[in-house]
gemmi code that builds the backbone of each chain (N, CA, C; Angstrom):
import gemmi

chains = {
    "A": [
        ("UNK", (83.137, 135.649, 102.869), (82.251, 136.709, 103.352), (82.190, 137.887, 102.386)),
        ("UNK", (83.546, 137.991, 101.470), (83.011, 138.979, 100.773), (82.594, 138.931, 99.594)),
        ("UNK", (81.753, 137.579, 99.256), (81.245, 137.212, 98.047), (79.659, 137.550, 98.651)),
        ("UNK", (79.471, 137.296, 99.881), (78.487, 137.463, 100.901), (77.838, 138.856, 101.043)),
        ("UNK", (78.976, 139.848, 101.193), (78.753, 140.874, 101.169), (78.650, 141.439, 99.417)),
        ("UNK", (78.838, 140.956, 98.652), (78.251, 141.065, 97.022), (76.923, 141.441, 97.181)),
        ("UNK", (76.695, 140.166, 97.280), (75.415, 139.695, 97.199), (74.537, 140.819, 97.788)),
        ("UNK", (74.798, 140.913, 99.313), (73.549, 141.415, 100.235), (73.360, 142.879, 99.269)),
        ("UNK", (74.743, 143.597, 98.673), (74.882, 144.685, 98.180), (74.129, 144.901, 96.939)),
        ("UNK", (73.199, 143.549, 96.364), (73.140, 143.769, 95.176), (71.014, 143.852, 95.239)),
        ("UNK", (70.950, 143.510, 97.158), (69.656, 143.617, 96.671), (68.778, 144.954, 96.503)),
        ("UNK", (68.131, 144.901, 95.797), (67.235, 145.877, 95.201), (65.515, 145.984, 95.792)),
        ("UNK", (65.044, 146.977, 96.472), (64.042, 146.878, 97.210), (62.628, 147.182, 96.245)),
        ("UNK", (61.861, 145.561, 96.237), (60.533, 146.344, 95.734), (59.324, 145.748, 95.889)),
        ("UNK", (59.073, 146.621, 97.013), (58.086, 146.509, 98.055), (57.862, 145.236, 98.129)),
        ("UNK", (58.903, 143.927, 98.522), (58.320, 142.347, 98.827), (58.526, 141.809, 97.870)),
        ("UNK", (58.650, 141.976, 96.449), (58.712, 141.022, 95.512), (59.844, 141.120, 94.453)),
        ("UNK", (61.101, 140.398, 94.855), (61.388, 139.495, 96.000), (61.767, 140.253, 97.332)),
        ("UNK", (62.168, 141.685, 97.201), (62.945, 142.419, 98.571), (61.966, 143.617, 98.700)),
        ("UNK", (62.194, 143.696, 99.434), (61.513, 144.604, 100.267), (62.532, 145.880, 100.563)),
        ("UNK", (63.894, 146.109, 100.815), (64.723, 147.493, 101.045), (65.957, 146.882, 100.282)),
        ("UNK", (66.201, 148.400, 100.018), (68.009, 148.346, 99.267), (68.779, 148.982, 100.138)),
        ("UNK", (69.523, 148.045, 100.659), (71.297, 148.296, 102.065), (71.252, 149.917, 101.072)),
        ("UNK", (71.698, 150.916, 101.851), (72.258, 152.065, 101.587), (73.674, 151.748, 102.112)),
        ("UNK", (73.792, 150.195, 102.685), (75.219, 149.916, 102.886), (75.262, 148.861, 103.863)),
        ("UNK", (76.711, 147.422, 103.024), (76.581, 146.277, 103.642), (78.345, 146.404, 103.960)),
        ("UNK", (78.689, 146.340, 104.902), (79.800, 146.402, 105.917), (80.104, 144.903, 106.286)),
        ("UNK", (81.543, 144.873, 106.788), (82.383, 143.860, 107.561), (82.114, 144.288, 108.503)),
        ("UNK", (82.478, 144.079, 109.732), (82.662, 144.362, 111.293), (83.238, 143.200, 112.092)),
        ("UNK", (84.639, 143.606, 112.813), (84.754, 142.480, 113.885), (83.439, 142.517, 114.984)),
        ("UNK", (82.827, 143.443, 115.424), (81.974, 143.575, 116.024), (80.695, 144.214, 116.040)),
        ("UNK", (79.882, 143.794, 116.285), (78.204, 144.579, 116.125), (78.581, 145.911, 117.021)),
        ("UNK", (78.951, 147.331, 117.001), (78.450, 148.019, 117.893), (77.443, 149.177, 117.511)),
        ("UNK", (77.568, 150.109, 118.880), (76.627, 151.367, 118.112), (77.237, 152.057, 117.125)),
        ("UNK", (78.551, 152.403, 116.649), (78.935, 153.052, 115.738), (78.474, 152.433, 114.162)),
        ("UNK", (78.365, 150.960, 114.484), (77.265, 150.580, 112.960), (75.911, 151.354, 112.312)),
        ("UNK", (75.512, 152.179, 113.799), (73.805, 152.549, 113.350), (74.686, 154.086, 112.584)),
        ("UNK", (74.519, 154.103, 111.497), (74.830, 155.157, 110.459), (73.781, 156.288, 110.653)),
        ("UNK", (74.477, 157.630, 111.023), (73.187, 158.506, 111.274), (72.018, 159.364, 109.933)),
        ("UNK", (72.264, 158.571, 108.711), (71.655, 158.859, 107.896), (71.417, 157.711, 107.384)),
        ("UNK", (72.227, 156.636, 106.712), (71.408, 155.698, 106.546), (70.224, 155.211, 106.684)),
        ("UNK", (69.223, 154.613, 105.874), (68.236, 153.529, 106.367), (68.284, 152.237, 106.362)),
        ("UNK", (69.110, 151.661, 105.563), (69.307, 149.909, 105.799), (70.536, 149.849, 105.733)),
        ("UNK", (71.304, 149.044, 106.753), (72.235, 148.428, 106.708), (72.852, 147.651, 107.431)),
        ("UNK", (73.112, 146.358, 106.423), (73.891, 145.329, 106.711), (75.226, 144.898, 107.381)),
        ("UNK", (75.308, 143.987, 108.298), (76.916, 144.057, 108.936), (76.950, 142.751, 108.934)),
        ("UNK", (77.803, 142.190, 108.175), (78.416, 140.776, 108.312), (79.623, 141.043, 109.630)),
        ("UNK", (79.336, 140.150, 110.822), (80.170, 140.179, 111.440), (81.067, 138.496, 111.930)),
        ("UNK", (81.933, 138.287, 111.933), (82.660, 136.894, 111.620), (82.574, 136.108, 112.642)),
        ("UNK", (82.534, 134.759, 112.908), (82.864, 134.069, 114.317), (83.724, 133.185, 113.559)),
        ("UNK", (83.672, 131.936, 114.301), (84.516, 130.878, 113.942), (84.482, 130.086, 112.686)),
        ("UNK", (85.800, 129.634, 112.739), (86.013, 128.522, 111.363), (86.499, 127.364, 111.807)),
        ("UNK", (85.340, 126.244, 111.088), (86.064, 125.016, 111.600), (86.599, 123.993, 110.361)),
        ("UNK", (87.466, 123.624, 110.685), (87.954, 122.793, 109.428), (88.319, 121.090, 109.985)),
        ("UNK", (88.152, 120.462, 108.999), (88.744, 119.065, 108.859), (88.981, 117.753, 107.621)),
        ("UNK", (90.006, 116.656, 107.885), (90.238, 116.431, 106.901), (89.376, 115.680, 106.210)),
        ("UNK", (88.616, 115.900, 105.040), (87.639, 114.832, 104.861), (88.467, 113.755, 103.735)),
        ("UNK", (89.329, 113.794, 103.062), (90.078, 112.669, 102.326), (91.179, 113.210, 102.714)),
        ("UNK", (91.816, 112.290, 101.736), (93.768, 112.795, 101.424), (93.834, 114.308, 101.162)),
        ("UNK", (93.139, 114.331, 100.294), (93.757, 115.393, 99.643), (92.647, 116.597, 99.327)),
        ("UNK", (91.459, 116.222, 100.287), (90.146, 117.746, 100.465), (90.315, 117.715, 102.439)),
        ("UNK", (90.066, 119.337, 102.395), (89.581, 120.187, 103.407), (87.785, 120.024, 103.628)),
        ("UNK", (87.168, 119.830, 104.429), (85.845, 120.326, 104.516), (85.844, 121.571, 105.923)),
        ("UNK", (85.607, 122.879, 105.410), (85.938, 123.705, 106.312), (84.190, 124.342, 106.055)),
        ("UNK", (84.079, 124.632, 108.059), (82.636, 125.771, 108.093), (83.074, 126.969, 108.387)),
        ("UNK", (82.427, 127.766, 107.867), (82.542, 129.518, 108.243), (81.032, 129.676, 108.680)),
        ("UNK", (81.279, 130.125, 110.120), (80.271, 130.612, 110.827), (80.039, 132.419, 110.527)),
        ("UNK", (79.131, 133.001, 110.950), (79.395, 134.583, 110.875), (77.736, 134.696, 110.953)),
        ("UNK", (77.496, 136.509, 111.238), (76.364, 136.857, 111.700), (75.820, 137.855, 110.514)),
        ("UNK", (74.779, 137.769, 110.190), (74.255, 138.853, 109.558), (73.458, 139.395, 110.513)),
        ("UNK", (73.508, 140.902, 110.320), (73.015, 142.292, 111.459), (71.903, 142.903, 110.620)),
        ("UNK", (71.191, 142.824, 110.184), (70.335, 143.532, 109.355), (69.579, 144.614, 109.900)),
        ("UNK", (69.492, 145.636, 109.521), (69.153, 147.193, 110.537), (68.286, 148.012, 109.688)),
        ("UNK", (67.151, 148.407, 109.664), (66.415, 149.212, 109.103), (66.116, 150.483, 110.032)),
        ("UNK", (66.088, 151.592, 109.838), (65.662, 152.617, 110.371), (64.254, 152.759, 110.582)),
        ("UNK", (63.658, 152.905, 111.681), (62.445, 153.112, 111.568), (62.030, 154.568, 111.596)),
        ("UNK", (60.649, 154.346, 111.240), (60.058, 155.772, 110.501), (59.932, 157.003, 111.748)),
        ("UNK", (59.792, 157.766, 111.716), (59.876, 158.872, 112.711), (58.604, 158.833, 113.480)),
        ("UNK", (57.349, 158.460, 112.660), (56.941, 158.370, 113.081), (56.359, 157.114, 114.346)),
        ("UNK", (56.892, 156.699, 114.013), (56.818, 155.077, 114.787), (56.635, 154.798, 116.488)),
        ("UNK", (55.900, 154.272, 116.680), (55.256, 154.350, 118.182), (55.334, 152.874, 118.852)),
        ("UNK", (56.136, 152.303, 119.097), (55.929, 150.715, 119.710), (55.597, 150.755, 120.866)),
        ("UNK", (55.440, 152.210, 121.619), (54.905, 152.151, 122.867), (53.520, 151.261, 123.053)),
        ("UNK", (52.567, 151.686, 122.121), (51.795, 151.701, 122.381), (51.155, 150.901, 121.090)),
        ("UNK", (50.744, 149.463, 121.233), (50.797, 148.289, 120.160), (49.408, 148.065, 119.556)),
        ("UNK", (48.697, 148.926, 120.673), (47.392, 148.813, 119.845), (47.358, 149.677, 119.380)),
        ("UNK", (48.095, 150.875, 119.531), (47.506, 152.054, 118.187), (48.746, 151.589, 116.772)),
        ("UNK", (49.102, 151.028, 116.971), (50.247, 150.675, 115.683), (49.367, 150.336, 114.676)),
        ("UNK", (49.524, 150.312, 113.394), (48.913, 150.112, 112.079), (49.492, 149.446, 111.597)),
        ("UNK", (48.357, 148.351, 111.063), (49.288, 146.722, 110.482), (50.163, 147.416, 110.077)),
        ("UNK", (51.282, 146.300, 109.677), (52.366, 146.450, 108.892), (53.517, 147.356, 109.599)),
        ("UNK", (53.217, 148.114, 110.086), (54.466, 149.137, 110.665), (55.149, 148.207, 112.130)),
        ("UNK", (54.676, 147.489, 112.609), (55.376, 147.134, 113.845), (56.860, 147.188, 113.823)),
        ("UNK", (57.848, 146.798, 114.674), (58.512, 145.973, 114.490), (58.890, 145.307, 113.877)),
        ("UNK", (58.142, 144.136, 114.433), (58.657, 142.829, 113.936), (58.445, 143.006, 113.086)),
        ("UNK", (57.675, 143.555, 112.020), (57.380, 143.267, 110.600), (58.386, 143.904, 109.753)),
        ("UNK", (59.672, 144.781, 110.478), (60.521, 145.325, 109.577), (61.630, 144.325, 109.529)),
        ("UNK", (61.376, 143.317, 110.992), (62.582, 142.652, 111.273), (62.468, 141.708, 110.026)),
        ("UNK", (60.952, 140.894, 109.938), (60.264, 139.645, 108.927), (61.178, 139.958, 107.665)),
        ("UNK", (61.062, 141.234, 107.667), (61.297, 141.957, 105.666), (62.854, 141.670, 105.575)),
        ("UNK", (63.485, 142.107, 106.888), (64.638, 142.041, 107.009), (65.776, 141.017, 106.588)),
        ("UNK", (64.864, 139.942, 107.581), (65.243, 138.425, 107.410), (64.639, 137.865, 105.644)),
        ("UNK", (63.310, 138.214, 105.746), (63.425, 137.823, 104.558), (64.533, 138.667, 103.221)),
        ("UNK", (64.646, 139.539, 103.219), (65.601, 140.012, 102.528), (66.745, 139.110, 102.380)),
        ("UNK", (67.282, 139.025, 103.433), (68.604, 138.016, 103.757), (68.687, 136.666, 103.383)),
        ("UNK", (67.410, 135.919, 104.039), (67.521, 134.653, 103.603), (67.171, 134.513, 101.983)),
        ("UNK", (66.438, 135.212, 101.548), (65.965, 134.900, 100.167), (67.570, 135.314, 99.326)),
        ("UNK", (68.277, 136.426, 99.485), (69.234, 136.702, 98.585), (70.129, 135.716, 98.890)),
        ("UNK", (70.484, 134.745, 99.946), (71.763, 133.889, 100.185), (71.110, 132.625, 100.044)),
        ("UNK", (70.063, 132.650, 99.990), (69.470, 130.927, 100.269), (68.504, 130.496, 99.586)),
        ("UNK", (67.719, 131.370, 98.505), (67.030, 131.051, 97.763), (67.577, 130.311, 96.065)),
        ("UNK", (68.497, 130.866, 96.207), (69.625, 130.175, 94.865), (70.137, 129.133, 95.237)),
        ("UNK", (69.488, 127.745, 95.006), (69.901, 126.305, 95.662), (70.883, 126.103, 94.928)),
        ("UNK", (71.449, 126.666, 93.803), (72.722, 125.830, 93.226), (74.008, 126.861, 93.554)),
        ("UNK", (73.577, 127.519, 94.560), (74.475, 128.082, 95.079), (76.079, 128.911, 94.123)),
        ("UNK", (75.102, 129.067, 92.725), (75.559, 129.570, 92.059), (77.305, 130.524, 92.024)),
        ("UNK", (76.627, 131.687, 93.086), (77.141, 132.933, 92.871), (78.486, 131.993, 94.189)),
        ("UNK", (78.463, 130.901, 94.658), (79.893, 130.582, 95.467), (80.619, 129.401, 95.378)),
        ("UNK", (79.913, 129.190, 93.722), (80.409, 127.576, 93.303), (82.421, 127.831, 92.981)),
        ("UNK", (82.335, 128.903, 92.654), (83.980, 129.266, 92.173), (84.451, 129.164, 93.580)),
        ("UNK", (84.134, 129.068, 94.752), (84.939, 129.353, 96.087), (84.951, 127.876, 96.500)),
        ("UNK", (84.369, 127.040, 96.361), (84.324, 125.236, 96.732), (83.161, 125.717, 97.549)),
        ("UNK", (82.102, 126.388, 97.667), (81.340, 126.050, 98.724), (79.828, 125.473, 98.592)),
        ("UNK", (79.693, 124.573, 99.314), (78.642, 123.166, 99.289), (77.592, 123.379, 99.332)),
        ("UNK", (77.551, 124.135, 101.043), (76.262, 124.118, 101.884), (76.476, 125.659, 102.486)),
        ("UNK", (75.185, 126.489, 102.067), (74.757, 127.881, 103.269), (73.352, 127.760, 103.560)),
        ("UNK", (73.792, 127.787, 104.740), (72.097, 128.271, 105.606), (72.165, 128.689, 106.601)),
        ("UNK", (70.950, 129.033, 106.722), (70.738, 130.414, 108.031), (70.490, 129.620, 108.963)),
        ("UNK", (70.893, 129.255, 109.944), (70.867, 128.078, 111.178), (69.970, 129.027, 112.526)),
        ("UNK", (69.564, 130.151, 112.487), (68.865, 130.555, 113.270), (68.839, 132.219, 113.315)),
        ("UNK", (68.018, 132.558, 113.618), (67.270, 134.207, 113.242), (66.935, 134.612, 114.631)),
        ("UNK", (67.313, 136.005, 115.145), (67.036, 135.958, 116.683), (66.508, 137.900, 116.319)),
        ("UNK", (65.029, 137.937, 116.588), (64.549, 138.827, 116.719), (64.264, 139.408, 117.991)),
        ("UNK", (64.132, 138.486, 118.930), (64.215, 138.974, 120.474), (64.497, 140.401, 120.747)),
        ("UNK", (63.088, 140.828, 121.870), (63.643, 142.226, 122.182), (64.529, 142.163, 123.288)),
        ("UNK", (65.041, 141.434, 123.961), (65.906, 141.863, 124.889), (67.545, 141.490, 124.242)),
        ("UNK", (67.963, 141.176, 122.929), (68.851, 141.294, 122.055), (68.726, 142.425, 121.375)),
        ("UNK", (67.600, 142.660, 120.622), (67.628, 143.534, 119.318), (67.170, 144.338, 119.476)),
        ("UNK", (66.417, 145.117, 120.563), (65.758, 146.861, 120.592), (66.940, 147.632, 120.803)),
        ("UNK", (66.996, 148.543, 119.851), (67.731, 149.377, 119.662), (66.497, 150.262, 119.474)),
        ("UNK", (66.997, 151.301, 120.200), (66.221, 152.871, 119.755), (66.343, 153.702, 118.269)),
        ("UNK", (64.759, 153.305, 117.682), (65.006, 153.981, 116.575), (65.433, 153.049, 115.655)),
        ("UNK", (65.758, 151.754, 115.699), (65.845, 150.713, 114.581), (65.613, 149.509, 114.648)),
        ("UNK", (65.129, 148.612, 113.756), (64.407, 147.307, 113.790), (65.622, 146.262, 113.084)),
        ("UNK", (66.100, 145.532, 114.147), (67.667, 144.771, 114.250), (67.367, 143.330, 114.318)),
        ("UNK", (67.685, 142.642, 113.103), (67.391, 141.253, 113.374), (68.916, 140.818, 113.159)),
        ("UNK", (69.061, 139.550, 113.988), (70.375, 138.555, 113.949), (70.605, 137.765, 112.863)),
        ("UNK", (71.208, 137.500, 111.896), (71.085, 136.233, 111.642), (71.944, 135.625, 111.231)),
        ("UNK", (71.856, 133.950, 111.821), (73.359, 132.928, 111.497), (73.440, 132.768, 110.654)),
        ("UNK", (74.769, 132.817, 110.185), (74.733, 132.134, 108.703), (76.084, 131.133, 108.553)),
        ("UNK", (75.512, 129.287, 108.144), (76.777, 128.404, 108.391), (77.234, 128.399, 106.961)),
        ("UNK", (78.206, 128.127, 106.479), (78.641, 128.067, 105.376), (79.777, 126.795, 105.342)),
        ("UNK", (79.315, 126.078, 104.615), (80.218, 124.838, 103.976), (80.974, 124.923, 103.309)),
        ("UNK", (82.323, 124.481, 102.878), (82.969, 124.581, 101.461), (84.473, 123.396, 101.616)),
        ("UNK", (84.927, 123.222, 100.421), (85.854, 122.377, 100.465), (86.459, 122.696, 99.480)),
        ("UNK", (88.401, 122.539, 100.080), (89.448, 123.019, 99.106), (90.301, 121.428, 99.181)),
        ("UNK", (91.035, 121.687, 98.040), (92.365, 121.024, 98.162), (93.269, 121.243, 99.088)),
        ("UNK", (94.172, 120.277, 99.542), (95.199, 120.791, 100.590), (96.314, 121.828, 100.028)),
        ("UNK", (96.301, 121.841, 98.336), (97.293, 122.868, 98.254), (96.429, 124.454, 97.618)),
        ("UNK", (95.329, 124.331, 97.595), (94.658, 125.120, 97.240), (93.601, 126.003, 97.930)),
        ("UNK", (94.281, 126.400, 99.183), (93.218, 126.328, 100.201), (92.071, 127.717, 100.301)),
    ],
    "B": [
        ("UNK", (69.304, 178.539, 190.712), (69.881, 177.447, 190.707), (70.653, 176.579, 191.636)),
        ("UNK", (69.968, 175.820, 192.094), (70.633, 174.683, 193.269), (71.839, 174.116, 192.551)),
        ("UNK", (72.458, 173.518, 192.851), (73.612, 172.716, 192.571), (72.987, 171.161, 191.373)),
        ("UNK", (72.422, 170.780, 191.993), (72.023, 169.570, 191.561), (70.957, 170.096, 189.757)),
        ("UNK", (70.505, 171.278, 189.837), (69.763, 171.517, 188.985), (70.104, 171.925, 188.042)),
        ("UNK", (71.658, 172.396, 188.185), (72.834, 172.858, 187.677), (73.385, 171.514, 186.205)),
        ("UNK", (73.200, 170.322, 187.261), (73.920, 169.335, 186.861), (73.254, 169.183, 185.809)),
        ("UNK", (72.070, 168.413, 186.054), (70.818, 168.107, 185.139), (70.857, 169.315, 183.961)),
        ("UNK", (71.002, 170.234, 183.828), (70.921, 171.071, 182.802), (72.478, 170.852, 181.975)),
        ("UNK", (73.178, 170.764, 182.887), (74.684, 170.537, 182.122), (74.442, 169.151, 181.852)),
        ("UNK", (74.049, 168.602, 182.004), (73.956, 167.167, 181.736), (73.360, 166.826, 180.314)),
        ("UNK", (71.907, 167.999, 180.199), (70.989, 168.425, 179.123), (71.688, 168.400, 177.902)),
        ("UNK", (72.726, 169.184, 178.203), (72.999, 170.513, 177.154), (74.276, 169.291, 176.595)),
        ("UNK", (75.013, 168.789, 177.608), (76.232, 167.646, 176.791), (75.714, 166.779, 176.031)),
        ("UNK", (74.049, 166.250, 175.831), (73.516, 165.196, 175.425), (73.022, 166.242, 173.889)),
        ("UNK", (72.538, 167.271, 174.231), (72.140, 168.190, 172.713), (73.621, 168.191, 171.673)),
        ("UNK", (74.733, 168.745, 172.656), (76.175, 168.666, 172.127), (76.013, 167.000, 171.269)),
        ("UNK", (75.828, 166.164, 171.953), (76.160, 165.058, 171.044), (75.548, 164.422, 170.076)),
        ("UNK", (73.712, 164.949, 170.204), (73.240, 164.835, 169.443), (73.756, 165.646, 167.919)),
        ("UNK", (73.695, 166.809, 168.156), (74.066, 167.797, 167.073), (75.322, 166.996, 166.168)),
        ("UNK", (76.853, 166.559, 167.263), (77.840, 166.005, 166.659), (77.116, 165.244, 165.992)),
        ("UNK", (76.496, 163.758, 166.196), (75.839, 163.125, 165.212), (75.298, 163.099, 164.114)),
        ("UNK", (74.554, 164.196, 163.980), (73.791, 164.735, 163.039), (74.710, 165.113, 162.031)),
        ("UNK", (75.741, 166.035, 162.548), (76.444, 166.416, 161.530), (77.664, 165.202, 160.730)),
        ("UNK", (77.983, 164.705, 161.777), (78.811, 163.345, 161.275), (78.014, 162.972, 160.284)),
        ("UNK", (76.712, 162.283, 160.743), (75.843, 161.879, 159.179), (75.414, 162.760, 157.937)),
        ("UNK", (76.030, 164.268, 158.022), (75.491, 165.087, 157.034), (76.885, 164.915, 156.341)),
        ("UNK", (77.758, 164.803, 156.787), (78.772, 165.156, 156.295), (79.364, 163.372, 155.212)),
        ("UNK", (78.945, 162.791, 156.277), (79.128, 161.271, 155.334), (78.195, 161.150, 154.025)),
        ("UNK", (76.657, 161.724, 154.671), (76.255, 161.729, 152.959), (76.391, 162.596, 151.950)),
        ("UNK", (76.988, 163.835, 152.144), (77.516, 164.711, 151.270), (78.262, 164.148, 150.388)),
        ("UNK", (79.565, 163.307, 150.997), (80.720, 163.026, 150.494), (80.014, 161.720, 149.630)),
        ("UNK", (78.787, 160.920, 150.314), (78.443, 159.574, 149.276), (77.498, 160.706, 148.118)),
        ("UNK", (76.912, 161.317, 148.035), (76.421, 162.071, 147.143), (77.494, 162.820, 146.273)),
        ("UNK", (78.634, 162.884, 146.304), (79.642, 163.765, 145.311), (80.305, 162.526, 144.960)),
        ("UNK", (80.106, 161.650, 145.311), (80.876, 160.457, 144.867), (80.181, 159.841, 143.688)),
        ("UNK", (78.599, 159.650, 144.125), (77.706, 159.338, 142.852), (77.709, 160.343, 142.060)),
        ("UNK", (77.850, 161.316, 141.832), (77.935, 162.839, 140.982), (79.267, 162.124, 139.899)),
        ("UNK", (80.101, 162.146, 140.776), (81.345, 161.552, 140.061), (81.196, 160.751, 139.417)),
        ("UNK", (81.057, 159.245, 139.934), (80.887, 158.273, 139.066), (79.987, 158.153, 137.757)),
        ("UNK", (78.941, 158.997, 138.084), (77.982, 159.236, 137.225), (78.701, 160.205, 135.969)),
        ("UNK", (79.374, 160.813, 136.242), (80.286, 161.359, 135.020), (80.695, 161.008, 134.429)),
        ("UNK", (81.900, 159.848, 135.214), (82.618, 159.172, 134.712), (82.248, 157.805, 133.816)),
        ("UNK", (81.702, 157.276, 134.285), (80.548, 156.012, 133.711), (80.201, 156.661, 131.852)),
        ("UNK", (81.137, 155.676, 131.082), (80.540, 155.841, 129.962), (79.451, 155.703, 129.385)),
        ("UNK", (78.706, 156.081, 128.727), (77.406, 155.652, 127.820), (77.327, 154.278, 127.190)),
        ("UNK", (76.410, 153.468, 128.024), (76.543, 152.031, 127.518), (76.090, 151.880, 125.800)),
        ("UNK", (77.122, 151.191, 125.168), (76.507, 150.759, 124.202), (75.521, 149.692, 123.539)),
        ("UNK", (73.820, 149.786, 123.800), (72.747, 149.274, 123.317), (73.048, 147.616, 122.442)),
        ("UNK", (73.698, 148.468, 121.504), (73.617, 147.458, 120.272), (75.129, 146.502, 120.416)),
        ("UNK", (76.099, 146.903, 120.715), (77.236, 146.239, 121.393), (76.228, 144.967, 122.600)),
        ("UNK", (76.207, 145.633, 123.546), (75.319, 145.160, 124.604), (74.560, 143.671, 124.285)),
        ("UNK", (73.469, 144.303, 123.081), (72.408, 143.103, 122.848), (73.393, 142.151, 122.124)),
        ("UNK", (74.279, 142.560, 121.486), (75.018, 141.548, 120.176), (75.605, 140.599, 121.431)),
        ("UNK", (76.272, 140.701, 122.086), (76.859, 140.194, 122.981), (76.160, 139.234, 123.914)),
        ("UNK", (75.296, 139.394, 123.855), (73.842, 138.898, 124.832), (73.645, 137.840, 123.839)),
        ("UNK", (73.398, 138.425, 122.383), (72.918, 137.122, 121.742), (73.965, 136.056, 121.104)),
        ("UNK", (75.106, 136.860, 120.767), (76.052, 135.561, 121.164), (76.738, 134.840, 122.306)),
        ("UNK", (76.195, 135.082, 123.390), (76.511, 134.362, 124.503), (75.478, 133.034, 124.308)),
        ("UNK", (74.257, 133.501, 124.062), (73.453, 132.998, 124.308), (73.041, 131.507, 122.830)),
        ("UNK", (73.886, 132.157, 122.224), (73.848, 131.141, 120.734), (74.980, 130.095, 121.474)),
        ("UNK", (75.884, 130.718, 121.576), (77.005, 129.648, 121.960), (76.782, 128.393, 123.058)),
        ("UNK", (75.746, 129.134, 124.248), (75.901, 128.229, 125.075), (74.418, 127.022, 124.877)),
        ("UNK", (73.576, 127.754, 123.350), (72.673, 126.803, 123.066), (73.654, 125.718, 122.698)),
        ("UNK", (74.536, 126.215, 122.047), (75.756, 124.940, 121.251), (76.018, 124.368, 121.764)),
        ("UNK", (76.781, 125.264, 123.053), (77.172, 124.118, 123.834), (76.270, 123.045, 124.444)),
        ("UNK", (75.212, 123.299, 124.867), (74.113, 121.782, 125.234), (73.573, 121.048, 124.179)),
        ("UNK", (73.825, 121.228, 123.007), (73.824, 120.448, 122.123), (74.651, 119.055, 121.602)),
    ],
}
model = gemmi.Model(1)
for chain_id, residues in chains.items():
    chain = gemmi.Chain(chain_id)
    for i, (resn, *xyz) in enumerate(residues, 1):
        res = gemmi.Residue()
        res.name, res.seqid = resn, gemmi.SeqId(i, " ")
        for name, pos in zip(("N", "CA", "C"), xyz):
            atom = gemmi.Atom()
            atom.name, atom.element = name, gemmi.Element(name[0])
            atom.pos, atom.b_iso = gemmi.Position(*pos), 0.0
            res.add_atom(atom)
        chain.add_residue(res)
    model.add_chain(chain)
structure = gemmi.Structure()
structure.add_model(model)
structure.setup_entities()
């Protein structure tokens, strides 16, 4: 996770191509709470951890998953009105900060198929196994909060773990 | 005042007596449920939103898993 948290730290926002915002800050957390929403910040990231599963795949390799959540949080603009959806102006919704969001995320962890930046750690396989923009999860007042899974594959030696 | 007319008026006046007790019995029970919600309402922390939803959506991831 904290090769994970490198990464998210390294993206650079410009306007969509490839990112869209730069984290003013990407965090650990055992838990998502309100003390994450930073009262000055505008973007930021929270890797928060779940489970690890491991098993033996030969003699002498581990195939272990690391589950964990990316929190992705943008501040929205002051001016911002979701009350009211027909006066909204493309592009400002919501969801469209959540889209940038996710895309931010998935493109910096999952667009590098040779998985380059986690070949030194044994790891195989990452992907985002599901993205949960839902408003009855993610409205938070004042910020546009997307979920997202992230599974991670990798395999060690038994003495090298 | 006859005797009997006597009664009927005392009779009146014990039934106003008990009305009134009533009344006040019930003013006094909702006072005490109204300072109670005052209270609790103090006491009751500020829910946390984003705690809240995170929790919601990993309940809700897990038990997709689980029917999987």
């Amino acid at each position: 996770m904290a090769a994970v948290r490198t990464l998210l730290a390294g993206i650079v926002g410009t306007g969509g191509s490839p990112y869209w915002y730069t984290p003013n800050a990407v965090i650990r957390s055992p838990s998502f709470h309100g003390g994450c929403l930073h009262p000055t910040h505008d973007v930021v990231y929270v890797i928060v951890p779940d489970r690890t599963l491991r098993r033996k795949e030969s003699t002498r390799t581990l195939l272990g998953q690391v589950e964990f959540d990316v929190v992705a949080l943008k501040r929205l603009p002051t001016s911002y009105a979701d009350q009211n959806p027909f006066a909204a102006a493309a592009g400002t919704i919501r969801e469209t900060y959540q889209a940038r969001l996710a895309a931010d995320v998935e493109g910096r962890l999952i667009a590098d198929p040779t998985l380059a930046s986690f070949q030194s750690l044994g790891v195989t396989k990452l992907e985002i196994t599901s993205d949960d923009r839902s408003a009855e999860d993610t409205a938070l007042e004042g910020w546009a909060c997307a979920f997202l899974r992230v599974a991670c594959e990798y395999r060690y030696g038994y003495l090298a773990p | 005042m006859t005797a009997p007319e006597l009664a009927a008026e005392m009779k009146a006046l014990r039934e106003s007596i008990e009305r009134l007790r009533k009344a006040i019995e019930y003013l006094t029970a909702l006072k005490a449920f109204e300072d109670l919600a005052v209270r609790l309402r103090a006491e009751e922390p500020p829910q946390d939103m984003a705690a809240a939803g995170f929790e919601r959506y990993r309940a809700r991831l897990k038990a997709r898993e689980a029917r999987t």
